[in-house]
Biopython code that builds the backbone (N, CA, C, O; Angstrom):
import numpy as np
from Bio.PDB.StructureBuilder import StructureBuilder

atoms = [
    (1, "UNK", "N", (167.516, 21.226, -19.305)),
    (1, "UNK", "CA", (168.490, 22.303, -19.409)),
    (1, "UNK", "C", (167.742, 23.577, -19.783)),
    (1, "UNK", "O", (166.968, 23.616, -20.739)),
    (2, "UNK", "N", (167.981, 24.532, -19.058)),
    (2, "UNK", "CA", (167.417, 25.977, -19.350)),
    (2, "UNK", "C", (168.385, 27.104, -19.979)),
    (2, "UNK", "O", (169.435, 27.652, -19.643)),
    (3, "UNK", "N", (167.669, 27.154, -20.847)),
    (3, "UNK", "CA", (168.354, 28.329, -21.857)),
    (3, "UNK", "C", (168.494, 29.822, -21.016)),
    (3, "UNK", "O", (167.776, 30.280, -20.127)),
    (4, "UNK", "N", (169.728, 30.390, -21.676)),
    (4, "UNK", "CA", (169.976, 31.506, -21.089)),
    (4, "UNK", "C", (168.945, 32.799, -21.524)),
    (4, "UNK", "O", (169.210, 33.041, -22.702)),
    (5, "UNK", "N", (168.011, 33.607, -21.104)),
    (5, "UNK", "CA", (167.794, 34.684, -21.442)),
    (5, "UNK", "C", (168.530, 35.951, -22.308)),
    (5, "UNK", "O", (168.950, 36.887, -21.629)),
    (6, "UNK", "N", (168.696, 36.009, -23.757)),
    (6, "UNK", "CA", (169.087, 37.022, -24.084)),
    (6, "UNK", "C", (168.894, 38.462, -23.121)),
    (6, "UNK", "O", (167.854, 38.866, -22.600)),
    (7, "UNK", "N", (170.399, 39.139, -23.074)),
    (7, "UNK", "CA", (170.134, 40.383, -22.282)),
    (7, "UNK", "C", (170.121, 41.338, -23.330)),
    (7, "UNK", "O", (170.733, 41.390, -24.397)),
    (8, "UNK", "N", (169.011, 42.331, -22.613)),
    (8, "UNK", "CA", (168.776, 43.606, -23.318)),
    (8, "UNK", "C", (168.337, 44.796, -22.427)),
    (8, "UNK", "O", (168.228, 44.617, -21.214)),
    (9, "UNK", "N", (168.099, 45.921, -22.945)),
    (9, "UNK", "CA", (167.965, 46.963, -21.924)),
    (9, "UNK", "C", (166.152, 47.790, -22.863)),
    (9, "UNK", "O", (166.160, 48.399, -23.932)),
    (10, "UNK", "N", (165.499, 47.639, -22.416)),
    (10, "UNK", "CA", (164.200, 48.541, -22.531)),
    (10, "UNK", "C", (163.637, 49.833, -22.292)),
    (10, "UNK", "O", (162.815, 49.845, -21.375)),
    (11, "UNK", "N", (163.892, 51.122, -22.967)),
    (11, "UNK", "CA", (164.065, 52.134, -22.739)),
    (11, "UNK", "C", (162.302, 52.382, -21.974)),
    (11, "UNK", "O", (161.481, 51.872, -22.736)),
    (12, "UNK", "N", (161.812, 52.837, -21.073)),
    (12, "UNK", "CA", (160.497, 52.987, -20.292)),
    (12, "UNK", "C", (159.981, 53.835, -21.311)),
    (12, "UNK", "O", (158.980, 53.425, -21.899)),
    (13, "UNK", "N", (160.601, 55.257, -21.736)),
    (13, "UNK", "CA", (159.403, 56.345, -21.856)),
    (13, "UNK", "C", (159.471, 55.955, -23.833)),
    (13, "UNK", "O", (158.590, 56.277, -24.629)),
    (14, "UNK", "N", (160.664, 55.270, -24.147)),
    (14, "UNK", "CA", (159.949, 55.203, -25.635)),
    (14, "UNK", "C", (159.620, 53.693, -26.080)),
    (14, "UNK", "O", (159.087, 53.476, -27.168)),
    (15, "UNK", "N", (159.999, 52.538, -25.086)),
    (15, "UNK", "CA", (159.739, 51.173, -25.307)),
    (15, "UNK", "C", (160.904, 50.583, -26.668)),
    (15, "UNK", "O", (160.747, 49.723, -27.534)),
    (16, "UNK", "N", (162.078, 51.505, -26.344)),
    (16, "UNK", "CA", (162.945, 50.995, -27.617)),
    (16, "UNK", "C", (163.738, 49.681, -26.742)),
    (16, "UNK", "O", (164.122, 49.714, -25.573)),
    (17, "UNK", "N", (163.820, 48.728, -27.559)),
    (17, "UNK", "CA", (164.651, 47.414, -26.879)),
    (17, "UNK", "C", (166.055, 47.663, -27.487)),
    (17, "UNK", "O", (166.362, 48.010, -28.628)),
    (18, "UNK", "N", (166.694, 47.434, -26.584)),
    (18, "UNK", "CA", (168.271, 47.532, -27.533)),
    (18, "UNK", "C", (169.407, 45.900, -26.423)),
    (18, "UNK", "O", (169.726, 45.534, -25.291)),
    (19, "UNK", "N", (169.527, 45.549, -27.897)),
    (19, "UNK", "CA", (170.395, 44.208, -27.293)),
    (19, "UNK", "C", (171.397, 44.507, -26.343)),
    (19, "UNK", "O", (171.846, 45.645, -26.473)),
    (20, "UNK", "N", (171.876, 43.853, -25.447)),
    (20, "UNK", "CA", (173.156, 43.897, -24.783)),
    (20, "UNK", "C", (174.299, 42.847, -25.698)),
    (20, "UNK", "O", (174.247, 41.617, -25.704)),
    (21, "UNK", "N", (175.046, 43.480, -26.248)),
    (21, "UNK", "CA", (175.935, 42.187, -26.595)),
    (21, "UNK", "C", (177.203, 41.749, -26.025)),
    (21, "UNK", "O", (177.721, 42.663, -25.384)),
    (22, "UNK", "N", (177.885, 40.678, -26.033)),
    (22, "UNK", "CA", (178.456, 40.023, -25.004)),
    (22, "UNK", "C", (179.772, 41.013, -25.044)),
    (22, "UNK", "O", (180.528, 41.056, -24.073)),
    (23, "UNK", "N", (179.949, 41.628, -25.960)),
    (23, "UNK", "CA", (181.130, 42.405, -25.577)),
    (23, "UNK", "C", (181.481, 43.866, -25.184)),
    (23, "UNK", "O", (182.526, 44.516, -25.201)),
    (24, "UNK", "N", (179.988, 44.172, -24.763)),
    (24, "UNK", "CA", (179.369, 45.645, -23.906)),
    (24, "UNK", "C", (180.132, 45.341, -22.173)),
    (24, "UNK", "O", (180.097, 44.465, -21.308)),
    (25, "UNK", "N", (180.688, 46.490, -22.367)),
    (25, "UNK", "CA", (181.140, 46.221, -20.584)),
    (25, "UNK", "C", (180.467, 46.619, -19.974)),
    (25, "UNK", "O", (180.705, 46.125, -18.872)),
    (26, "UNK", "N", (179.400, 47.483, -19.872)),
    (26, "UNK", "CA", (178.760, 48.030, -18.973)),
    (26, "UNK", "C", (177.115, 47.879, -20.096)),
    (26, "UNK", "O", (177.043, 47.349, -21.204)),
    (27, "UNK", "N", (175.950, 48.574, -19.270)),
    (27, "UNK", "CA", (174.612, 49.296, -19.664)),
    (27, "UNK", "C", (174.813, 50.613, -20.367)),
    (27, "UNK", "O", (174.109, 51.060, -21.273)),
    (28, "UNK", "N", (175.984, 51.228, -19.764)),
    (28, "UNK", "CA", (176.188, 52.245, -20.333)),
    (28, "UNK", "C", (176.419, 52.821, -21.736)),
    (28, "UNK", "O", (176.014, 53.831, -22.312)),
    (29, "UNK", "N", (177.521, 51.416, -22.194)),
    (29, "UNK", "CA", (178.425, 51.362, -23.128)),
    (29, "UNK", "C", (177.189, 51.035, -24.353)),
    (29, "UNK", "O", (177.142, 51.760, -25.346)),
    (30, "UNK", "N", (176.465, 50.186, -24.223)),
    (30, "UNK", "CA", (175.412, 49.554, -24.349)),
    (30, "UNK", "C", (174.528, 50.719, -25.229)),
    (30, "UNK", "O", (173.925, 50.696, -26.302)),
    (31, "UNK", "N", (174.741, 51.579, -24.359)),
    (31, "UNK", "CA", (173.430, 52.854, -24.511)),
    (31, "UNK", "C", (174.627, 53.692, -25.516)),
    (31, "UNK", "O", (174.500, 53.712, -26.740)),
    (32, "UNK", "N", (175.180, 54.014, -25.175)),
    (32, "UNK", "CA", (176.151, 55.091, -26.314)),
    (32, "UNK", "C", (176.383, 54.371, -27.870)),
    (32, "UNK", "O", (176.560, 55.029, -28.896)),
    (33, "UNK", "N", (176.337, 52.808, -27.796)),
    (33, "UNK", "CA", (176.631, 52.666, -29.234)),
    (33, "UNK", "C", (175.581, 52.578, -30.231)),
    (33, "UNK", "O", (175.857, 52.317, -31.402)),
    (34, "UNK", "N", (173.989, 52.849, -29.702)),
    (34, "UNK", "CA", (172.981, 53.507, -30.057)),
    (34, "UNK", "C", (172.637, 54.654, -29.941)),
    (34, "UNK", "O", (171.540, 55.084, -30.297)),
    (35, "UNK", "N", (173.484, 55.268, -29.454)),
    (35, "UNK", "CA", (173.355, 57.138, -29.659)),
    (35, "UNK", "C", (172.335, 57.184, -28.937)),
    (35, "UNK", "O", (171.281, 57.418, -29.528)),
    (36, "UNK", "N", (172.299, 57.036, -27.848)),
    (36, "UNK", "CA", (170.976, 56.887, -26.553)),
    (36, "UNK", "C", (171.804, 57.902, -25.589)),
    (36, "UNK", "O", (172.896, 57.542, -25.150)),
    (37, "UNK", "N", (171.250, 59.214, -25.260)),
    (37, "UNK", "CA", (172.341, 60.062, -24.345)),
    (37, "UNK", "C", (171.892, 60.007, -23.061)),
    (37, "UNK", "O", (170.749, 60.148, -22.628)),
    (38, "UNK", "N", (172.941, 59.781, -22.488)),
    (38, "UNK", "CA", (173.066, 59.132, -21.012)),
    (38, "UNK", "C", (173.850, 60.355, -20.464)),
    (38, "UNK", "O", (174.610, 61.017, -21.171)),
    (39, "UNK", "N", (173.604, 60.614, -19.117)),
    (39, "UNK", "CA", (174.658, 61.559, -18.613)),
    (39, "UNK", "C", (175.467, 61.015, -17.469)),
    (39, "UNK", "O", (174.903, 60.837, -16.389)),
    (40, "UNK", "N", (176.864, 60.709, -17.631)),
    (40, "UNK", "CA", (177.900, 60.417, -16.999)),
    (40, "UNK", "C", (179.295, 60.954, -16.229)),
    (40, "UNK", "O", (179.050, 61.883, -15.460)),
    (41, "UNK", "N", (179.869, 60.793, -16.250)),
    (41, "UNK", "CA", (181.151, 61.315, -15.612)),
    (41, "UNK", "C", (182.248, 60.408, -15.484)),
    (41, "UNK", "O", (183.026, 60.248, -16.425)),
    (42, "UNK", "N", (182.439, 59.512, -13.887)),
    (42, "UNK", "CA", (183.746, 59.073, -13.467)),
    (42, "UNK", "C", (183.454, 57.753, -14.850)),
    (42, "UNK", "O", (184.447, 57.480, -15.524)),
    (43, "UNK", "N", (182.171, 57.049, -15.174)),
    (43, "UNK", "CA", (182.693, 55.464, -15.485)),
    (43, "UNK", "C", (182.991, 54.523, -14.204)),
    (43, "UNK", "O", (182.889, 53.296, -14.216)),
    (44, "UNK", "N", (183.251, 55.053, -13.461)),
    (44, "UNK", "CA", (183.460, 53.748, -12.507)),
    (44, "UNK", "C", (182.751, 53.954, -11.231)),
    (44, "UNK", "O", (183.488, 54.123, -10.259)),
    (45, "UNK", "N", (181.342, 53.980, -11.002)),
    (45, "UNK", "CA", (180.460, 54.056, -9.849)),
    (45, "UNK", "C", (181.149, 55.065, -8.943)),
    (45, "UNK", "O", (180.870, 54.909, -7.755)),
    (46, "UNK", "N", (181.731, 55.761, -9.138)),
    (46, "UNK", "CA", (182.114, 56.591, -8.028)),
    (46, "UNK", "C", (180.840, 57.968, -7.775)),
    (46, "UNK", "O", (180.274, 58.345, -6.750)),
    (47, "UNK", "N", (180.740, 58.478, -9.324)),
    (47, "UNK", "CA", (179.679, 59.624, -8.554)),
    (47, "UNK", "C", (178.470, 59.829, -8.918)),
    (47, "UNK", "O", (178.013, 60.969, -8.841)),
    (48, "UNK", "N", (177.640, 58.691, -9.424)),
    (48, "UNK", "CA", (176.983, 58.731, -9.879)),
    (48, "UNK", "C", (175.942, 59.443, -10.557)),
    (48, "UNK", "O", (174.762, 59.636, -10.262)),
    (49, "UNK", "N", (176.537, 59.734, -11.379)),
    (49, "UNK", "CA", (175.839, 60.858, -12.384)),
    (49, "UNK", "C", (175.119, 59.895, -13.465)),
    (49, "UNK", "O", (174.422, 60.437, -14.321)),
    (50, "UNK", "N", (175.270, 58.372, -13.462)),
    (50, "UNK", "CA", (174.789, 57.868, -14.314)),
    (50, "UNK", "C", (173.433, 56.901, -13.570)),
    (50, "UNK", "O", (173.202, 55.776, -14.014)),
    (51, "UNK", "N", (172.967, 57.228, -12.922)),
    (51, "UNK", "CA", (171.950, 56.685, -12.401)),
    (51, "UNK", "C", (170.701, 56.731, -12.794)),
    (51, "UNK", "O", (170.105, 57.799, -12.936)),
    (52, "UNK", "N", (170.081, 55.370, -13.049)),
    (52, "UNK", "CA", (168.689, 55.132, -13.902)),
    (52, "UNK", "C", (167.424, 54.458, -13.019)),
    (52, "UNK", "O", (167.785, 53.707, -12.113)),
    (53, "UNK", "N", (166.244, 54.618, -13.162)),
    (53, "UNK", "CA", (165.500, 53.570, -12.436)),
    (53, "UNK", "C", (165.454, 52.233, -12.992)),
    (53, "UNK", "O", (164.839, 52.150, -14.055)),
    (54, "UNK", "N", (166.034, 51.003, -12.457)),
    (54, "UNK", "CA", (165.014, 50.155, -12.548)),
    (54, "UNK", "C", (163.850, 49.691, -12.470)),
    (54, "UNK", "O", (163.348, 49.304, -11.414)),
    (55, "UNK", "N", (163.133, 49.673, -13.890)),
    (55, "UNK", "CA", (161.425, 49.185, -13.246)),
    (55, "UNK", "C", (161.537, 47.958, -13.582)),
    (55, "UNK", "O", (160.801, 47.312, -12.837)),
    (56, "UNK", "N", (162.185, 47.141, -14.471)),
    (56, "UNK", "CA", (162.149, 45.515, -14.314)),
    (56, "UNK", "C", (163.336, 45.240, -14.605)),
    (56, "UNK", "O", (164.158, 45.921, -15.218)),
    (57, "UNK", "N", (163.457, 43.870, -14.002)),
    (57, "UNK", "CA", (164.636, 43.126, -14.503)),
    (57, "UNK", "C", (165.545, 42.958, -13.333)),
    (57, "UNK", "O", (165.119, 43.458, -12.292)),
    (58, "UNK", "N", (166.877, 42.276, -13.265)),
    (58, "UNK", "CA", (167.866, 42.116, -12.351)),
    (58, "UNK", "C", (169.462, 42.880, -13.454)),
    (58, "UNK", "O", (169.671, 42.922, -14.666)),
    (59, "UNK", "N", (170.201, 43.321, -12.326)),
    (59, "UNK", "CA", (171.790, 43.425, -12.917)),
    (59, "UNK", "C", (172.654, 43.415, -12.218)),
    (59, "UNK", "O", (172.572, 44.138, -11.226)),
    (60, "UNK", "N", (173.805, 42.635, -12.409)),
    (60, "UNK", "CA", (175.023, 42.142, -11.372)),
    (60, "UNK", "C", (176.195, 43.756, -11.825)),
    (60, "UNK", "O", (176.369, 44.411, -12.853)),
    (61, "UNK", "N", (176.589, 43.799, -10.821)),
    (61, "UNK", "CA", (177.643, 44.682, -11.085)),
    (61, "UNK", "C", (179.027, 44.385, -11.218)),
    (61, "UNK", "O", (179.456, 43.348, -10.711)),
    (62, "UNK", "N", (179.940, 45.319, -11.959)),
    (62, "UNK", "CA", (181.214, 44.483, -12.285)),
    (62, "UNK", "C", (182.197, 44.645, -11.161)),
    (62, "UNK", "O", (183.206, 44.005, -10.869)),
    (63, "UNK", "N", (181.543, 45.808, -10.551)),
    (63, "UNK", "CA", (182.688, 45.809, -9.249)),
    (63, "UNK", "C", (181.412, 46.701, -8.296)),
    (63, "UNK", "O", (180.741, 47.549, -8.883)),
    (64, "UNK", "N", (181.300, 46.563, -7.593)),
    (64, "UNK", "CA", (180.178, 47.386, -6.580)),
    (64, "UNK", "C", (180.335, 48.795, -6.444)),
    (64, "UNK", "O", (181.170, 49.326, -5.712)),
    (65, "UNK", "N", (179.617, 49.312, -7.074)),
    (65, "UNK", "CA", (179.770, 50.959, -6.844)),
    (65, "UNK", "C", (179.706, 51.755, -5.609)),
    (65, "UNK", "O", (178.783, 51.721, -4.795)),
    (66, "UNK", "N", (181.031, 52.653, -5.526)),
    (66, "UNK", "CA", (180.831, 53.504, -4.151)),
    (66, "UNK", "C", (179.911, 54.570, -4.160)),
    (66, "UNK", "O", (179.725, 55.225, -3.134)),
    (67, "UNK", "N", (179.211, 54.856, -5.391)),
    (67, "UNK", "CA", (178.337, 56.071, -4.697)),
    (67, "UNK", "C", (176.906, 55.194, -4.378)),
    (67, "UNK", "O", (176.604, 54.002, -4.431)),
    (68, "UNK", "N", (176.403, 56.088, -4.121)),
    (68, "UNK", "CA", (174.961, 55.522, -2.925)),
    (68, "UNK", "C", (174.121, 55.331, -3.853)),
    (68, "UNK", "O", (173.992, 56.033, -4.856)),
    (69, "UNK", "N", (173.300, 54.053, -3.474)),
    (69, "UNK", "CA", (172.542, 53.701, -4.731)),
    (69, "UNK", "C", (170.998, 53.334, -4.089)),
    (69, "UNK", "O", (170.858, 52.408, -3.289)),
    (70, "UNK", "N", (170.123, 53.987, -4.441)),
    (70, "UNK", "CA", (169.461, 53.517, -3.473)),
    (70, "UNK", "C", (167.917, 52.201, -4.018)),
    (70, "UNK", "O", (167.826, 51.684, -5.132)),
    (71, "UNK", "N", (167.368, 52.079, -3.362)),
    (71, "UNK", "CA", (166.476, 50.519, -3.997)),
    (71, "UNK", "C", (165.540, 51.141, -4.885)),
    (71, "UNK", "O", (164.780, 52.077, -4.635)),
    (72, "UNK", "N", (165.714, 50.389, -6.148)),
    (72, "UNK", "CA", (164.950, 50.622, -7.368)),
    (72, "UNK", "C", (165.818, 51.799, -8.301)),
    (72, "UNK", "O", (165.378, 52.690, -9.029)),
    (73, "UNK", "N", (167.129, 51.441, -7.988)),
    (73, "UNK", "CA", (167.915, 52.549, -9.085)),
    (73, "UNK", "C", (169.049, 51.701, -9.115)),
    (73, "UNK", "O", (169.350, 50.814, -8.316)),
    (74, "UNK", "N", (169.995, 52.306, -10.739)),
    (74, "UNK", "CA", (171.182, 51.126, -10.840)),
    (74, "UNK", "C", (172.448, 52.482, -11.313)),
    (74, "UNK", "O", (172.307, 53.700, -11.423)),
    (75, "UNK", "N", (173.269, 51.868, -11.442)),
    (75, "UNK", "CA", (174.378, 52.714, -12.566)),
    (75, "UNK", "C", (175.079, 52.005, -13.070)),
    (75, "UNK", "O", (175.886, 51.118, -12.791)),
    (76, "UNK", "N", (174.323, 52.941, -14.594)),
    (76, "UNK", "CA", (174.647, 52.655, -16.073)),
    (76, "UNK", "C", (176.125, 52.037, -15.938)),
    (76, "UNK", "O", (176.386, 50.952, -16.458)),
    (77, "UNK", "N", (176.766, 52.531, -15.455)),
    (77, "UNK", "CA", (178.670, 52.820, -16.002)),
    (77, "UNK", "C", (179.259, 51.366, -15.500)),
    (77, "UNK", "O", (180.189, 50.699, -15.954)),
    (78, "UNK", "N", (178.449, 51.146, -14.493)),
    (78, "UNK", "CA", (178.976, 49.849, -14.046)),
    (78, "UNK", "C", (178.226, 48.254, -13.942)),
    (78, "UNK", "O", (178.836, 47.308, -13.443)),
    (79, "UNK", "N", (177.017, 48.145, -14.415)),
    (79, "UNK", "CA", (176.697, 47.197, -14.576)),
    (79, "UNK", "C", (176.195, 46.735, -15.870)),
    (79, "UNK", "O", (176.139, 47.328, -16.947)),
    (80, "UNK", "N", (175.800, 45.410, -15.499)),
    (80, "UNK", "CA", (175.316, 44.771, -16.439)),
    (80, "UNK", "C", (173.941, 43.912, -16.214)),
    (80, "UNK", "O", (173.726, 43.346, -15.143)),
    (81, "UNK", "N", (172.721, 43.846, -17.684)),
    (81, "UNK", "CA", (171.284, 43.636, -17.370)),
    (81, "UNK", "C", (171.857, 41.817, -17.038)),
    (81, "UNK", "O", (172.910, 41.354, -17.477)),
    (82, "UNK", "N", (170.971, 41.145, -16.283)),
    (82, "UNK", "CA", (170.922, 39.985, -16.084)),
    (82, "UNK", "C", (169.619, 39.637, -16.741)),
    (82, "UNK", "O", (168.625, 39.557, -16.020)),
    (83, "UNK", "N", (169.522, 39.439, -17.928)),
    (83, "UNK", "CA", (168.219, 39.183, -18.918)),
    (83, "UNK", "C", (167.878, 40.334, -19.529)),
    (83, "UNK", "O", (168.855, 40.832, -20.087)),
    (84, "UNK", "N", (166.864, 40.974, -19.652)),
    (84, "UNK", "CA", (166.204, 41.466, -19.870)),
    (84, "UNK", "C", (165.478, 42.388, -18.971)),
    (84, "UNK", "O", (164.614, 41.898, -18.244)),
    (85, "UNK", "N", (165.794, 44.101, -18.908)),
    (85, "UNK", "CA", (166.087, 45.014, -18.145)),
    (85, "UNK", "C", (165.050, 45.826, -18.662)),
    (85, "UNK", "O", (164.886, 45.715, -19.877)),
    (86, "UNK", "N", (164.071, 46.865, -17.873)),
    (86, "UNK", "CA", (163.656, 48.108, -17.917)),
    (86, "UNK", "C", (163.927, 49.156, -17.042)),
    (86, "UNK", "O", (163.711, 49.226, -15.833)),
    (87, "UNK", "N", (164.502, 50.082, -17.916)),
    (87, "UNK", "CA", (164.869, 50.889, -17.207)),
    (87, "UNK", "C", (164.163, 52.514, -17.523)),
    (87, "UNK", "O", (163.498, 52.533, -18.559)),
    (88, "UNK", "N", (164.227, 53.781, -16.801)),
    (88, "UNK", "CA", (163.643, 55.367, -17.166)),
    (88, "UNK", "C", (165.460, 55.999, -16.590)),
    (88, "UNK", "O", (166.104, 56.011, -15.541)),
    (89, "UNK", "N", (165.664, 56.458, -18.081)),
    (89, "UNK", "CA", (166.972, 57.243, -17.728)),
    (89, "UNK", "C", (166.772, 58.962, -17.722)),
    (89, "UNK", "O", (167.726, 59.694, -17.459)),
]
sb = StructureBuilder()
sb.init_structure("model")
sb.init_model(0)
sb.init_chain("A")
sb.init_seg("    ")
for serial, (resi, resn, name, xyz) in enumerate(atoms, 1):
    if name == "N":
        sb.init_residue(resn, " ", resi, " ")
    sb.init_atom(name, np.array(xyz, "f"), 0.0, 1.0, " ", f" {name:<3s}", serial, name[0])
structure = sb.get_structure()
């Protein structure tokens, strides 16, 4: 039996780890309750103003975002890390 990977999010330019906990709805949410400033708007993938690079890790989304996302970038507002995430916001 394989244990689940604690999820967390890894800030790139200062290497701060910050837990995801199970009752974070998003990366986003995640980032604001550490006073980590993120710049956002709709919350719900529509215009993405919250868009970050992924440099490691996987994240499932809670509903698939309509704005354009392109490979090696995620948004904050709507997903979530699948383990253990690096991201440059």
């Amino acid at each position: 039996m394989s244990e689940k990977m604690p999820a967390s999010i890894t800030l790139a330019a200062t290497g701060q780890c910050i837990e995801f906990k199970a009752g974070d709805q998003c990366a986003l949410q995640c980032l604001e309750t550490k006073k980590i400033p993120v710049s956002y708007q709709c919350r719900e993938g529509y215009c993405g103003a919250c868009r970050a690079t992924l440099i490691a890790g996987n994240v499932h989304y809670n509903e698939e975002p309509l704005a354009f996302v392109r490979e090696g970038e995620i948004l904050l507002c709507c997903c979530k890390p699948n383990g253990a995430i690096t991201i440059n916001i």
